[in-house]
C-alpha positions as CSV (number, residue, x, y, z in Angstrom):
1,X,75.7,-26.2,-82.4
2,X,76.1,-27.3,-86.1
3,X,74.1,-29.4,-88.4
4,X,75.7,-31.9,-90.8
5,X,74.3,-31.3,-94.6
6,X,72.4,-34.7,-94.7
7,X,70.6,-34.0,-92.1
8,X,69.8,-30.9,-93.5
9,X,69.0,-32.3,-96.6
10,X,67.0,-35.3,-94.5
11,X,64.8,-32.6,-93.1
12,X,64.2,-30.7,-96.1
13,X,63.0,-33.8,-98.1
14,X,61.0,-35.0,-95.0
15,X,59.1,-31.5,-95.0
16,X,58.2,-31.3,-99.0
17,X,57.5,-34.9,-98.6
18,X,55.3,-34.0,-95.8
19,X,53.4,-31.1,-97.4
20,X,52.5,-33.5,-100.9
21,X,51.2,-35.8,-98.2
22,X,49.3,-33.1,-96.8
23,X,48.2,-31.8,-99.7
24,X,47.4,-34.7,-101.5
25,X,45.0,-35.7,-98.1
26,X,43.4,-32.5,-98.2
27,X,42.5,-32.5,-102.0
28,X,41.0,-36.3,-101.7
29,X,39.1,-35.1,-99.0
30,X,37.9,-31.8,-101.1
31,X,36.9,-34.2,-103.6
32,X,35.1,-36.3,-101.5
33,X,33.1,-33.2,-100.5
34,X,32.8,-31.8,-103.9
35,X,31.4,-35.0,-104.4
36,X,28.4,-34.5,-102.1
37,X,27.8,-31.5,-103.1
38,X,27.4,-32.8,-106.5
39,X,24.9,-35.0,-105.1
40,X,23.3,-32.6,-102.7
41,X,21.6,-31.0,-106.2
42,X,19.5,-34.2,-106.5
43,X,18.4,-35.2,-103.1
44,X,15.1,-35.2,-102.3
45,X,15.4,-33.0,-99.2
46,X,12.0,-31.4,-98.5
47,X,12.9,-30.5,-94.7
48,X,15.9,-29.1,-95.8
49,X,17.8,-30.8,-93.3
50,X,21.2,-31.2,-96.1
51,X,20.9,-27.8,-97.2
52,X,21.2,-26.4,-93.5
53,X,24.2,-29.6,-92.7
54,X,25.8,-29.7,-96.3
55,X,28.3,-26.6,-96.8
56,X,31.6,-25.3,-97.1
57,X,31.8,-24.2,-93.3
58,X,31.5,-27.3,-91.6
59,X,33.6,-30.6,-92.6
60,X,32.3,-32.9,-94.3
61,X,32.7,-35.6,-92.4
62,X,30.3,-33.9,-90.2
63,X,27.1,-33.6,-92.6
64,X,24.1,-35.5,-91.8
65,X,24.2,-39.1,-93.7
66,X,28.0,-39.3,-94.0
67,X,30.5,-41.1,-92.1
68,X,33.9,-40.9,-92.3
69,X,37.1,-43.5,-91.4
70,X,40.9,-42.5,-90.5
71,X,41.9,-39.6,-88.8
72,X,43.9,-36.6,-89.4
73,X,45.4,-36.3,-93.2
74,X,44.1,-39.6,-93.9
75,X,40.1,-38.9,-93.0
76,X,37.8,-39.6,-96.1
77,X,34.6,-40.7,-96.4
78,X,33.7,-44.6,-96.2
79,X,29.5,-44.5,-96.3
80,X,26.7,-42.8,-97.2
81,X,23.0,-43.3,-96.5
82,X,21.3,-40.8,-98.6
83,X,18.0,-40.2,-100.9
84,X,17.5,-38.8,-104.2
85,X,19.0,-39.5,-107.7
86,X,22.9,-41.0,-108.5
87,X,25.2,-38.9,-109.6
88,X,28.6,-40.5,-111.5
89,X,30.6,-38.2,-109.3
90,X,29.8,-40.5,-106.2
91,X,32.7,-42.7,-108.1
92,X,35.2,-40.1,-106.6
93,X,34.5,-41.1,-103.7
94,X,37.4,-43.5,-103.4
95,X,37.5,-44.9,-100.4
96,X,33.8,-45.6,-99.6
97,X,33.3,-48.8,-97.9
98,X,29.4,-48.6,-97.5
99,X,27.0,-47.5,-100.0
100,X,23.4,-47.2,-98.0
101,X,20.8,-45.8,-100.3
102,X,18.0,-48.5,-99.9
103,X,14.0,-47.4,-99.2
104,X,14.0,-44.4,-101.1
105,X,12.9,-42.9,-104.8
106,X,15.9,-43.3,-107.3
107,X,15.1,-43.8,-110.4
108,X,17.5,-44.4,-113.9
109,X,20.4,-46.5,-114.4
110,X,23.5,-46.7,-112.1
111,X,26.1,-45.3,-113.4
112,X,29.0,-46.8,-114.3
113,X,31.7,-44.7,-112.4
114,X,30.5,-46.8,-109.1
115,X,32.6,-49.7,-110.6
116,X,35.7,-47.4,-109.7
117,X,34.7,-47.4,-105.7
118,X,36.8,-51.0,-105.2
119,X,36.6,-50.4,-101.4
120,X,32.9,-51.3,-101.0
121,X,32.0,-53.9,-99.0
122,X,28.3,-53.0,-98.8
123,X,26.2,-51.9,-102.1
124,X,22.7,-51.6,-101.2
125,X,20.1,-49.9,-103.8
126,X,16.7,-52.2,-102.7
127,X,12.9,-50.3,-102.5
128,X,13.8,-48.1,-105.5
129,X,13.2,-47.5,-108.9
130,X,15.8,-48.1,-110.6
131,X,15.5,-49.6,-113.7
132,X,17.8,-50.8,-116.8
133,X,20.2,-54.0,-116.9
134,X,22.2,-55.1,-113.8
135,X,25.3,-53.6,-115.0
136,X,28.5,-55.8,-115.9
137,X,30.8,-53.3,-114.2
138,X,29.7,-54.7,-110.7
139,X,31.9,-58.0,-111.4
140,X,35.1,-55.0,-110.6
141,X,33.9,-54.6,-106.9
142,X,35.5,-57.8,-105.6
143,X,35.4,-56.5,-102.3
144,X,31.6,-56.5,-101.5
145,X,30.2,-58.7,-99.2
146,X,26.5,-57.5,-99.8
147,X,25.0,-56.7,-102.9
148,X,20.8,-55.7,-102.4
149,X,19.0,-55.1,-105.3
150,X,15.7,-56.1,-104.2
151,X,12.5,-54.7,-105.6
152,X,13.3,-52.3,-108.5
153,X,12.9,-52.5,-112.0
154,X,15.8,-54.0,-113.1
155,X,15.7,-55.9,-116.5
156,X,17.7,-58.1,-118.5
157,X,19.9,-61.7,-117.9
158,X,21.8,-62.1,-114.6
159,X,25.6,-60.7,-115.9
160,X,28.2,-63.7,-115.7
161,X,30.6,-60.7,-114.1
162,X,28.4,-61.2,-111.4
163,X,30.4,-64.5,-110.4
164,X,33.7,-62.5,-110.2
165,X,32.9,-60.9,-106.7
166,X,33.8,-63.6,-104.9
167,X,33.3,-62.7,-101.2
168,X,29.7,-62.2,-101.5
169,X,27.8,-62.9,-98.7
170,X,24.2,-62.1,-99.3
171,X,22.9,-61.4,-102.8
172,X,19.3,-60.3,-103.8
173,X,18.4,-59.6,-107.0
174,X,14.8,-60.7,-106.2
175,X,11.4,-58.9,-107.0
176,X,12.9,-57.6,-110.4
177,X,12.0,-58.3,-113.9
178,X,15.2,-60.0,-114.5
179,X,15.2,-62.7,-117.3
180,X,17.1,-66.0,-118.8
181,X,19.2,-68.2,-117.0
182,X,21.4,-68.7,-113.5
183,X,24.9,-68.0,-114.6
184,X,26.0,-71.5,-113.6
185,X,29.5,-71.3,-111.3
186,X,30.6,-71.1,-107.2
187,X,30.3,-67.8,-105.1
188,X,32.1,-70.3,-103.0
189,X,31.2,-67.4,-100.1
190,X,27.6,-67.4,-100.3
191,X,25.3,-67.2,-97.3
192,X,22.0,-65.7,-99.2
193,X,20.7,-65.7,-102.8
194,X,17.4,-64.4,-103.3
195,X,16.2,-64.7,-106.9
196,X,12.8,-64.6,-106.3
197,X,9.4,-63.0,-108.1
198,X,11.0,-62.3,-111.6
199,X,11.2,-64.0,-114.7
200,X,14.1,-66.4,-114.4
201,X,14.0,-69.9,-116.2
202,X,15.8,-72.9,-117.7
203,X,17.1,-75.5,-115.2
204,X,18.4,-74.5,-111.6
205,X,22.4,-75.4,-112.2
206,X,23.8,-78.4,-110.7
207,X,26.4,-75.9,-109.2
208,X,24.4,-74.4,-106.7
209,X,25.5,-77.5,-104.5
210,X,28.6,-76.0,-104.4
211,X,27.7,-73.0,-102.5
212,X,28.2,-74.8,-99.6
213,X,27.8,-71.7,-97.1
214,X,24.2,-71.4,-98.4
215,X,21.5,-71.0,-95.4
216,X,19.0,-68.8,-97.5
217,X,17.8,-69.9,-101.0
218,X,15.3,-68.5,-102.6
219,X,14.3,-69.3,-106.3
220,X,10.3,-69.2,-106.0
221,X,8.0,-67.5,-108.3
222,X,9.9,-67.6,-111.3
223,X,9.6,-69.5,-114.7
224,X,12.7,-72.4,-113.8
225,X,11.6,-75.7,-115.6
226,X,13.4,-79.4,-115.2
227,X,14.0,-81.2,-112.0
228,X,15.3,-80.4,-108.5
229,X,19.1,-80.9,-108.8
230,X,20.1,-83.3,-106.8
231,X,23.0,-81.5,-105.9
232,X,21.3,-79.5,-103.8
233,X,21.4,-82.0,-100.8
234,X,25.1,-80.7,-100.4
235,X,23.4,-77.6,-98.9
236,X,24.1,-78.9,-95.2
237,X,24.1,-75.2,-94.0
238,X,20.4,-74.9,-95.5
239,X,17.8,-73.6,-93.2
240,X,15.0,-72.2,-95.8
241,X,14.2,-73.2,-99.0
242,X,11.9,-72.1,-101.1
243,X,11.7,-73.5,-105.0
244,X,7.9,-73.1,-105.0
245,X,5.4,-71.1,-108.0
246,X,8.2,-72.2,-110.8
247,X,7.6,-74.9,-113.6
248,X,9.4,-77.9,-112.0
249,X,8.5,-81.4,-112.5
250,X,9.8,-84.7,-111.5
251,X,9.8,-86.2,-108.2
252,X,11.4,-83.9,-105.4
253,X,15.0,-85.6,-104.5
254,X,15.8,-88.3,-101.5
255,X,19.2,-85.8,-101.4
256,X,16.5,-83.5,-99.5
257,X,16.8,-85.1,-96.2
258,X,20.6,-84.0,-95.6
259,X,19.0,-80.6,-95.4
260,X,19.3,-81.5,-91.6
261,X,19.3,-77.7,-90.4
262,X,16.2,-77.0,-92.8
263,X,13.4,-74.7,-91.1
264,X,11.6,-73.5,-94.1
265,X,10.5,-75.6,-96.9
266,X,8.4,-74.5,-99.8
267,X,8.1,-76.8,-102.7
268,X,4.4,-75.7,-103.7
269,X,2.1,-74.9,-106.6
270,X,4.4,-76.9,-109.2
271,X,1.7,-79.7,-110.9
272,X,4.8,-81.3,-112.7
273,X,6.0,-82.5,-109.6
274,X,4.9,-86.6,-109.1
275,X,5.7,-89.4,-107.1
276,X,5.9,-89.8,-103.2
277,X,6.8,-87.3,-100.8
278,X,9.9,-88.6,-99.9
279,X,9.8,-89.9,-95.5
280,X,13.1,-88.5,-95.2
281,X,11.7,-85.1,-95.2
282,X,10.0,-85.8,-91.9
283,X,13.3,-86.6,-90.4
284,X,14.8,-83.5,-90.2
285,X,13.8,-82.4,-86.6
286,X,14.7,-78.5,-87.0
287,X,11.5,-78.1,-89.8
288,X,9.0,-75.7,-88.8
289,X,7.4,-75.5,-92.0
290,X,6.4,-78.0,-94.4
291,X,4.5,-76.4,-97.7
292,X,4.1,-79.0,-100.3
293,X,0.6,-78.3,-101.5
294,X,-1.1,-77.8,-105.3
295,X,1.4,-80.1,-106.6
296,X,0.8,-84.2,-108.0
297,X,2.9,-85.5,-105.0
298,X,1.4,-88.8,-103.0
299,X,2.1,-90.0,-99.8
300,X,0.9,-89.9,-96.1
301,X,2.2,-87.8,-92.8
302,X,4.5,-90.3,-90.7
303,X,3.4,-91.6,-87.0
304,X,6.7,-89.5,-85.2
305,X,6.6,-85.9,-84.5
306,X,8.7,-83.2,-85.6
307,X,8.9,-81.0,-82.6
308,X,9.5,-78.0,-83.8
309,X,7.0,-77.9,-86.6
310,X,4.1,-75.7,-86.9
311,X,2.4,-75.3,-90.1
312,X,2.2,-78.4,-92.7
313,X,0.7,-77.7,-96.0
314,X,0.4,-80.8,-98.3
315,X,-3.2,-80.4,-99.7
């Protein structure tokens, strides 16, 4: 049998085309594990369960805390759910989908290499100790659909960067010591914001209305000052509220009754807010709390029930 030279040559280039591919594979998934290991010198590990999982003679994808996506040449790491302290080098770690390291004791800033992982779709860094400004970098991650933040030490304005990740789903940036104003723009995406218990004021932006996905809001215990936007009746998707312990006056808006999936309502401990509680609260049927109480507001209970209500606070 003989062999015509192009497809000699064909199988030639196909083979050192194939061992690049190969190699290239293998290297991104050495520097995935060299990575790790990396990490593995700052994790709190005081059962020593990484030290026994985490080495050379088993694969990486097989360590305790990692997962891994593909197969064959293309396997790499795509999330983590770790403890200890954040190394840059997790930013190698390009093609990480999931970034678990909530409920645990990191401390310091994050670092800025992160803004390279643009594959994340989950970033979640809540019950730390993290501290420093939320960094501008995480406006690159356009990808992530959950950002968690909660209860840390964060400091500093919310970054207008912030707006550029655009598929957000759920944010929370709440229990911080975060300062100034809402960046005011659409995460036209948005199912959850929780701003809560930090140090936010100025007025709540108009724009929030056009987060029209928005079934979680939650602004309480924070500095905000003005009036209720009225905007905020756009919010048909609503099902808890909560605007209460802030500096808000005026009369709370009629637009409040096309919150017609509302559950949760807390408007409380604000004596700015006057006038009469508007009736058309008392209209939406799916309301199973009502907390209106320690503010200047008048008014009386209407004569038809709400039947799916269970505590009413308007003392």
């Amino acid at each position: 049998m003989t062999y015509h030279p192009c497809f000699h040559l064909f199988s030639v280039l196909w083979m050192q085309c194939f061992t690049v591919c190969l190699a290239i594979s293998v290297r991104n998934l050495t520097t995935d594990q060299l990575a790790l290991l990396q990490f593995k010198h700052r994790i709190v590990d005081p059962q020593n369960v990484l030290a026994n999982s985490w080495n050379a003679s088993t694969s990486v994808c097989k360590w305790v805390g990692v997962s891994c996506g593909g197969s064959g040449i293309h396997e790499r790491v795509v999330a983590l759910n770790l403890t200890g302290t954040i190394p840059p080098h997790l930013g190698n770690l390009s093609f990480l989908l999931s970034l678990d390291l909530g409920r645990n004791h990191f401390y310091g800033h994050l670092p800025k290499q992160l803004g390279q992982l643009h594959r994340l779709r989950l970033l979640r860094f809540s019950y730390n100790a993290l501290n420093g400004q939320i960094p501008s970098w995480l406006g690159n991650l356009h990808r992530v659909e959950t950002l968690r933040m909660f209860n840390n030490n964060f400091r500093g304005t919310i970054p207008e960067t912030i707006l550029n990740m655009s598929n957000l789903k759920i944010l929370d940036l709440g229990h911080n010591q975060l300062f100034g104003q809402i960046p005011s723009s659409n995460l036209p995406k948005l199912e959850r914001l929780y701003l809560d218990a930090n140090e936010l004021s100025g007025n709540i932006p108009s724009s929030i209305g056009k987060c029209s996905n928005l079934q979680i809001l939650k602004l309480s215990i924070n500095n905000f000052s003005g009036t209720i936007p009225r905007s905020i009746g756009n919010l048909t998707q609503l099902k808890r509220l909560y605007l209460g312990v802030n500096n808000l006056q005026g009369e709370i808006p009629e637009e409040i009754g096309n919150l017609y999936s509302l559950e949760q309502l807390h408007i409380q401990d604000m004596k700015g807010l006057r006038g009469q509680i508007p009736t058309c609260i008392f209209d939406i049927s799916s309301l199973k709390t009502i907390a209106l109480s320690n503010n200047n507001l008048s008014g009386n209970l209407p004569n038809h029930y709400l039947p799916k209500l269970e505590t009413t606070l308007l003392g």
